[in-house]
N, C-alpha and C positions, 0 to 999 in steps of 0.2 A: 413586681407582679409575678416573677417567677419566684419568689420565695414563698408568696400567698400560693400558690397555683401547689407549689410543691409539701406545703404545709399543708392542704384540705386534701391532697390525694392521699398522705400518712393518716390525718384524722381518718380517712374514709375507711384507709384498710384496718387502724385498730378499730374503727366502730365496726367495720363490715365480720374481720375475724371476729370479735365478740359474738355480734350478732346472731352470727351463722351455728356459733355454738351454743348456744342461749335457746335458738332457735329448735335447733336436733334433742335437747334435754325438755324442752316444754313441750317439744308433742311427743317424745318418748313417755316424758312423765304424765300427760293431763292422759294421753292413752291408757294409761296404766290406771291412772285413779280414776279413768272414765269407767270403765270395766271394773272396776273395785266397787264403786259409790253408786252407778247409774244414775238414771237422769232422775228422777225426784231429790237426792240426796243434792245434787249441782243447779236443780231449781233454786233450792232454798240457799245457796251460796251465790248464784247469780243474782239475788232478792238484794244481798247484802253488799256484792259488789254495783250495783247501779248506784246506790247511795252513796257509797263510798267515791265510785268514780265521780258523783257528779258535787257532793261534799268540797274533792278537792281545790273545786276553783273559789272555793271559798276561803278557804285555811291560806290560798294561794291567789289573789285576784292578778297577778302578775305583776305584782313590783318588780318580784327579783328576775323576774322576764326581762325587766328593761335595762340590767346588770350587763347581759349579750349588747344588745343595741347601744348604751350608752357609748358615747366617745374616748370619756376618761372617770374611772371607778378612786373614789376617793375612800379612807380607812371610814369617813362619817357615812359616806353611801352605805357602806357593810354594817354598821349600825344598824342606823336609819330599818334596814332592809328586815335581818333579823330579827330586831325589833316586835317588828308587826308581823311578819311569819308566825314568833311566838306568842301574839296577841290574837290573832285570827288563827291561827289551828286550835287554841284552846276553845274559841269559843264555839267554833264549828264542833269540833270534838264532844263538848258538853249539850251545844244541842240536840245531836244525836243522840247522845244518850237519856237525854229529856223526852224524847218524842220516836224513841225506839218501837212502843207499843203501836202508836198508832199508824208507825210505818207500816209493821206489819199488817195492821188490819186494813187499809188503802190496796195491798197486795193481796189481800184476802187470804194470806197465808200466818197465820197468829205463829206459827212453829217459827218463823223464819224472827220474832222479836228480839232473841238471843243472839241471833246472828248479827243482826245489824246492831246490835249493844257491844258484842265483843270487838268488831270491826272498826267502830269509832275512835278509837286510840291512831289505828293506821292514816289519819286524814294530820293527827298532830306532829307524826314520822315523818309525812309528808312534806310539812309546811318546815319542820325544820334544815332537811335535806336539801330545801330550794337554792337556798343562799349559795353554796357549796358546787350544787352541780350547775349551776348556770353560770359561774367564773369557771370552773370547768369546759363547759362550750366556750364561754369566752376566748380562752386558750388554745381551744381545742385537742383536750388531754383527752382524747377518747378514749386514751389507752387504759387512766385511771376512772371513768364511766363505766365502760364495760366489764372494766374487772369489780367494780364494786356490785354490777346489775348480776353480771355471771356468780359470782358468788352469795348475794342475796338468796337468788332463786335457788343455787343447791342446800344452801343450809335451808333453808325456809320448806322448800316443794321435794326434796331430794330427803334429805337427812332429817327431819321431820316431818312434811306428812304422808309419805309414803308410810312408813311405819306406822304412824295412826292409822291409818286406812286400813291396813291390813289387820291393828288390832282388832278393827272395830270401832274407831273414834267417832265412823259417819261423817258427818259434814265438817264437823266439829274438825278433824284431819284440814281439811283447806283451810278453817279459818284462822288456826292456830298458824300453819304454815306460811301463809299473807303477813302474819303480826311479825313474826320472826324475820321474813323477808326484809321489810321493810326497815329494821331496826339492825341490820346486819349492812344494808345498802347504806345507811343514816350515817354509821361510824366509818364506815370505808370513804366516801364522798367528802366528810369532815376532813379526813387523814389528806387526804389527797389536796383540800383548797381550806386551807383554815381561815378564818375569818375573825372579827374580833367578837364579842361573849358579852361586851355591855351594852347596856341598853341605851336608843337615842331614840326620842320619837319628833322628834324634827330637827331638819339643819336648812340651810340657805338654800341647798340645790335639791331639797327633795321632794320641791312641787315637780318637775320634770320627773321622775320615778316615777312618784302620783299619778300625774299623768297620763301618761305611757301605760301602765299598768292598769289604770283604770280599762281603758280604751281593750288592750287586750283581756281583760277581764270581759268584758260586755261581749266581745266578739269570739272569745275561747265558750265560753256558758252556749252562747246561741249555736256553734258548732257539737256542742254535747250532747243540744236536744235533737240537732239533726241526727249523731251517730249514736244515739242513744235513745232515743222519744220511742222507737219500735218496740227496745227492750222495753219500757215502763208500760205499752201497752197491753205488749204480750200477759208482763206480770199483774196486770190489774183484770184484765178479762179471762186468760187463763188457768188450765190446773198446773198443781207444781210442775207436773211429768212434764207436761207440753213445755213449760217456761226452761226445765231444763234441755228439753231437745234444743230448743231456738237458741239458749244463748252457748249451750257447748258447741252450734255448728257455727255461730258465731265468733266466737271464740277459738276454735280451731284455725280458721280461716283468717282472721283478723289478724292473732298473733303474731306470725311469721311477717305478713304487710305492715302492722304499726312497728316490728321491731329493724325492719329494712326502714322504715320510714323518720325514726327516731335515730337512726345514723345521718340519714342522707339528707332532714330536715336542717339541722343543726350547721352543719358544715354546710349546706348553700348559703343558711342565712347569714353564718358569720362572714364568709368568705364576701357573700353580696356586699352585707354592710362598710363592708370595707373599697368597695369599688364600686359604690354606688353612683360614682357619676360616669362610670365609663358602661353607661346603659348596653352600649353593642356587645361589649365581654358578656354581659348579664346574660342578654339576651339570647348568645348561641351557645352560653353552658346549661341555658333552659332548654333550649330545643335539644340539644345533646340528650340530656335525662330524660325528657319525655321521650326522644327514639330509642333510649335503652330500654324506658318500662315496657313501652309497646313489642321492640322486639325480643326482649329475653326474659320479660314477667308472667305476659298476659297470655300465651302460650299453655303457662301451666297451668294459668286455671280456669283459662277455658277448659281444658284436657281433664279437669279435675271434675268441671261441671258437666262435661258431656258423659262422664261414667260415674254419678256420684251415688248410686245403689252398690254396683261392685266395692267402690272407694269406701263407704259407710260400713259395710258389712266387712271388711277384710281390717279394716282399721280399728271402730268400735266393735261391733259383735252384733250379733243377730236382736239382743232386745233396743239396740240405737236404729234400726232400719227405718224406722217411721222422720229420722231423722235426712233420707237421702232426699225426698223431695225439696227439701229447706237447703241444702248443700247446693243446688245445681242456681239457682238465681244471686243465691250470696256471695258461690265464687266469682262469678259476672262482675260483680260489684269491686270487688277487691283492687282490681287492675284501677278501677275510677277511683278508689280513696287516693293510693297512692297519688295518684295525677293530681288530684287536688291539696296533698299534702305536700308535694313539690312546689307546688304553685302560688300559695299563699308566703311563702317565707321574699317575693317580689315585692310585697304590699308592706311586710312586715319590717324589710331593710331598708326601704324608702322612708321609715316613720309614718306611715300612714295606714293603720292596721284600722283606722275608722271606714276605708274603702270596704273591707272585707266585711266587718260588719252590716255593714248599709247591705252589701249586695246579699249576702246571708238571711238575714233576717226575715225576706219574705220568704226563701226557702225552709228557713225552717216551719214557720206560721203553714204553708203549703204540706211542708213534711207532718206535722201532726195531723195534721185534717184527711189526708193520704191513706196515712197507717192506722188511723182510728178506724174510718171506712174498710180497710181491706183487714181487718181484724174482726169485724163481722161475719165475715164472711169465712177465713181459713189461716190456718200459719203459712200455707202454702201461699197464699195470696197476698200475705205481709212479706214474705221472699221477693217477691217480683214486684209488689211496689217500690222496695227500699232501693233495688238493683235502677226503676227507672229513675227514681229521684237522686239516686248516687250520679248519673249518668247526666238529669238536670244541673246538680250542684257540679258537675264539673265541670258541663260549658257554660257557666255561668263567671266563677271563677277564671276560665281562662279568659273569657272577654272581655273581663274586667283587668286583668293583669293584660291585657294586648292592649286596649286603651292607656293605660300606667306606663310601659316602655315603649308602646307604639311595637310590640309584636309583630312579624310578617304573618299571616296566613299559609302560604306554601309550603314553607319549612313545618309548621304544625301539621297539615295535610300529609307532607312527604314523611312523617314518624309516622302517624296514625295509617298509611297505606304501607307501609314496609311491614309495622305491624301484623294486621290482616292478612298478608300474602303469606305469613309463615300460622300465624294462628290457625282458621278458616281450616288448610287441611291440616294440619295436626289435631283439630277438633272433631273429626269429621274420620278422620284415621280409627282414634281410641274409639270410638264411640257403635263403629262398624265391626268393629276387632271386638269391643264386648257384646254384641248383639249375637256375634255367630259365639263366642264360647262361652255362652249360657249356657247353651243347648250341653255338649258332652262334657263340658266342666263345672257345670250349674253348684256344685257343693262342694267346691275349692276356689273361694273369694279372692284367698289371697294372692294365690298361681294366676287368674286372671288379669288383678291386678299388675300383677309381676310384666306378663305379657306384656300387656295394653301401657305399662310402662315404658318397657324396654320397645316397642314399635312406635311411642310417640317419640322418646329420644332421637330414634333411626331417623323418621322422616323431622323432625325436627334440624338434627342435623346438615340433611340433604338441603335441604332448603337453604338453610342460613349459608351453605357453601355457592348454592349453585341459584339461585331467586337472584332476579336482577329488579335493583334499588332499595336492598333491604337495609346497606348499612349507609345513611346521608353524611355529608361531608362534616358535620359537628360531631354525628357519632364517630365518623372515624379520628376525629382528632379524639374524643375522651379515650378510645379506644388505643392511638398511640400512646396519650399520655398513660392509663393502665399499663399497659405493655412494659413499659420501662421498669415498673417496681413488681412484675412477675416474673417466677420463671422462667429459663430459656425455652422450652416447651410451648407452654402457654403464651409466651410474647412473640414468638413464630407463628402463632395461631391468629392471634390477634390482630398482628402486623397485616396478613395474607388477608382478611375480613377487612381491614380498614383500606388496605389497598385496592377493594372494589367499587369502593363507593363511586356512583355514577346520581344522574338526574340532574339537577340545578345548581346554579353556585350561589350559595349564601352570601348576601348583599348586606 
């Protein structure tokens, strides 16, 4: 147990270092080429990315998902596995290009048919990469994940489309730089977990794969139309411009969450799967993660959404403003994906990713009917449905996963109010602090910004030192366990926080 325990905290920091840096280059870069391209140019790139994202569960129905969960990976499994990767991304891939025209015309955007023609290859990059990086988690080689994800993105978004964009390339600049991406991640991922190259389409053990795969195919797809069904409405009722404001503030805010959430996914679930009968370990490493998002995530964007006019204008530029109203309900949101992207890898270690689906499926059926109606009406109004129904889909998920391990209640309550006590005024701090330096700074964005940073760090800090019940008795264990592979700074820090923990003792 302590060799597991000690092996998911090394995953955690090479996915968490990757991450962090992946993280500071994407919105360095998407800034850059936000301001380059503006929002019509990133409509018609967003037109091509829904398809693409929602393509891939097809090139991909999750076999090689089931490569993680299996107990023991045999040389015919990697067969087997590749196999159909290569048989399903092609055909995914040629659909797409079959039926590129009337995608576009569905989106009512005819400009964007090129786009999603060119982008179709990216879904066959995809399905072949699977095999590779999911013995990769298996492993948990984050170290070679991340270096293959970090260096995707700079050859790809860095060293090619930047340059287009400044040529002149237009949209054209993203989409080229996604193809590269992806085909740069493909060989690096291969280098890292090889596999074997011949073809097997069936062996004895790979109705179990099947399976497995099928099951999370059904229940990945339904999750897509949840974090995804807005975007297609957006694109089907609105103009480019607008489709581009929705999905860059989307997208801005998303990024950094799904790339925290594709570390800290991965390593619960292998590490769960591996101790899955010792339900009470599960149990207070779940409550641990959900009192770290609440206290050290959801702070920030709250703080992000209480100043999201100053934050739009000093980040994008004066023609993205129409963008700040869509900013303030989707950072809301963010804090909830995460919680519910912790929370499913419970269902998913147990072999029973058919729970998720079941409970899923009327949210999603609920989530289109939602976003249709409030797309009538305004994008603003597509904001704050997505925010309640992110907020539906996550206690839905956790009650479902409390039922599964027989979860306490108290210990989720004691996250979720530790939370709050530092969120609340940190939110409430920026948000006063930008109201008065409007007024005599109104035409310096970013110095505002700067401010309203630097004072929510301040009282952020205070709080977390001096708030009684912020950090609960599983946070402060995860908090020891960090401690030890930080520096002596930092593990002094940490130590001194975990050593307050007060309220309940975890049963």
């Amino acid at each position: 147990m302590k060799d597991l325990t000690s092996h998911s905290l090394t995953a955690f920091f090479w996915g968490a270092g990757g991450a962090v840096t992946r993280i500071v280059l994407q919105l360095v870069t998407q800034i850059a080429l936000a301001r380059i391209l503006g929002p019509e140019q990133y409509g018609l790139f967003a037109i091509g990315a829904v398809v693409v994202s929602f393509s891939n569960f097809f090139s991909d129905i999750g076999i090689a998902y089931g490569l993680i969960q299996k107990r023991d990976v045999s040389h015919e499994d990697l067969r087997f596995v590749f196999t159909w990767q290569i048989i399903l991304g092609s055909l995914v891939t040629f659909a797409i290009v079959i039926f590129s025209d009337e995608i576009a015309s569905f989106f009512g955007e005819t400009a964007a048919s090129g786009v999603v023609l060119s982008l179709a290859g990216v879904c066959l990059l995809n399905a072949l990469a699977a095999p590779s990086n999911n013995m990769l988690k298996r492993h948990m080689n984050f170290k070679r994940i991340q270096l293959a994800q970090l260096s995707g993105y700079v050859g790809g978004y860095i060293l090619v489309g930047l340059p287009l964009a400044l040529s002149g390339a237009q949209v054209w600049a993203l989409v080229v730089a996604w193809i590269v991406q992806s085909g740069i991640t493909l060989v690096i991922l291969y280098e890292g977990a090889r596999h074997p190259l011949r073809l097997l389409f069936w062996h004895d053990d790979a109705r179990s794969l099947s399976g497995y795969g099928a099951t999370v195919f059904v229940t990945n797809v339904t999750n897509w139309m949840i974090g995804n069904i807005d975007r297609v409405i957006v694109g089907r009722v609105f103009s480019g411009r607008e489709i581009g404001l929705y999905a860059t503030s989307y997208n801005m805010l998303q990024s950094p969450t799904s790339a925290l959430l594709g570390v800290l996914q991965p390593v619960f679930f292998s590490a769960s799967a591996r101790v899955m009968d010792d339900q009470a370990r599960i149990a207070a490493g779940y409550y641990a993660l959900i009192g770290a998002i609440f206290v050290f995530i959801f702070p920030a964007f709250a703080s992000v959404s209480a100043v999201s006019e100053t934050f739009v204008l000093a980040v994008y530029g004066e023609s993205w403003i129409d963008a700040a109203v869509i900013f303030r309900p989707l950072a809301l949101a963010m804090p909830l994906f995460l919680i519910w992207g912790m929370t499913t890898p419970l269902l998913w270690a147990g072999g029973k990713p058919g729970r998720e689906f079941k409970t899923q499926l009327p949210v999603a059926v609920l989530w289109v009917g939602v976003s249709w109606l409030a797309a009538q009406h305004s994008l603003v109004m597509i904001g704050w449905a997505v925010c309640g129904m992110f907020a539906l889909r996550c206690g839905v998920i956790i009650f479902m996963a409390s039922r599964t391990l027989a979860l306490a209640w108290r210990p989720l309550w004691a996250a979720l109010r530790a939370g709050l006590v530092i969120t609340i005024p940190c939110a409430i701090t920026t948000a006063t602090l930008d109201l008065f330096l409007q007024g005599p700074l109104g035409g310096h964005p970013v110095l505002r910004l700067a401010l309203e940073v630097l004072a929510g760090i301040l009282v952020y800090l205070l709080l977390l030192a001096r708030a009684p019940g912020v950090v609960t008795p599983e946070l402060a264990v995860l908090l020891n366990r960090f401690a030890d592979r930080c520096p002596n700074l930092v593990a002094r820090y940490l130590n001194a926080l975990s050593s307050r923990k007060v309220g309940y003792v975890a049963r």
